[in-house]
N, C-alpha and C positions, 0 to 999 in steps of 0.2 A: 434446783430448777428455777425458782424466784431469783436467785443470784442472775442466773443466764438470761431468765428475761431481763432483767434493769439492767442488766450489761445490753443488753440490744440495743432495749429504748433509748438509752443514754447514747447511745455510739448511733442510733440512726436523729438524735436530735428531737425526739419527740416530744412532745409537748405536755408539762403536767397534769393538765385535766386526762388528755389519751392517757397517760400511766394508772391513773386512776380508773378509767372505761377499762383498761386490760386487767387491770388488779380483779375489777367488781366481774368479770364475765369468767375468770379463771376460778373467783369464790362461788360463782353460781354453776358452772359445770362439775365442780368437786363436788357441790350440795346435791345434783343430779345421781352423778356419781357412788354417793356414798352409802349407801345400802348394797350397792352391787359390791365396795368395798368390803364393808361388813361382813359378807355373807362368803366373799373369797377369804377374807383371814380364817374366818371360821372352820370353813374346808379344809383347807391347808393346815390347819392344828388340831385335823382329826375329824369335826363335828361331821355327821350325815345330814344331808338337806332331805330331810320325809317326806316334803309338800307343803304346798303352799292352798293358802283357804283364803279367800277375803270374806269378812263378814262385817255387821254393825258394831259388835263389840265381842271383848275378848270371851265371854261363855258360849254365844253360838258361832265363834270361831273353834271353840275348842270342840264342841259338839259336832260341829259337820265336822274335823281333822279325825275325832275318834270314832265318828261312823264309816268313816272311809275307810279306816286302817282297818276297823272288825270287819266288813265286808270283805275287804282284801285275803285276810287270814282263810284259811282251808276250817271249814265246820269240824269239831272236834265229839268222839264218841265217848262218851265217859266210862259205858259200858266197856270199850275196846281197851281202855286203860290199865297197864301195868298198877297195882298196886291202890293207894288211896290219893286222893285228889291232893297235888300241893297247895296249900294255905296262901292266899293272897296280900300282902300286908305291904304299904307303901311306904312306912316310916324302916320300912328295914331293908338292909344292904343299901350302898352308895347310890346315888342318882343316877336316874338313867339320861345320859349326856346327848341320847337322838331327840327326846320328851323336852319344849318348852311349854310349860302353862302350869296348871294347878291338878291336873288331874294326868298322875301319872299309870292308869289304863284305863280303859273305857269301860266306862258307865259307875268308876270309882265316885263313891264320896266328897264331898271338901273336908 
């Protein structure tokens, strides 16, 4: 794509500094751009997008994402439960690839 622009510029005559303006405005739309990037490669090689939080920093980011996802979840009877409760433990089995942060369920430990 860079090839075909300098092929342009050169073939319409344009002037060095303008090659320079096209260069810096082409590096500031990909900067715009690149989180929407990001977040498409991501999809496309599987990941689920869960939601989006903005916060001050990454703990009550993480805090408001896992009160929203427990809210969401259906209230669970323990009484109504086949059998004994399964065991909760974060260092076991593979990562879960929907989860970014440090707390992989809510209201988990560090």
């Amino acid at each position: 794509m860079i090839g075909l622009v300098e092929y342009g510029l050169l073939r319409l005559g344009i002037a060095w500094s303008a090659h320079a303006a096209v260069y810096l405005l082409i590096q500031f739309l990909v900067g715009l751009e690149a989180t929407s990037l990001r977040r498409w490669t991501r999809v496309r090689r599987g990941w689920r997008d869960c939601g989006i939080v903005i916060a001050d920093d990454r703990e009550m980011a993480e805090r408001r994402f896992f009160d929203a996802r427990a809210a969401r979840r259906p209230p669970v009877d323990p009484l109504a439960m086949p059998g004994p409760l399964p065991l909760v433990a974060s260092h076991v089995g593979p990562p879960r690839p929907d989860i970014l942060g440090l707390f992989p369920e809510p209201g988990g430990g560090r």
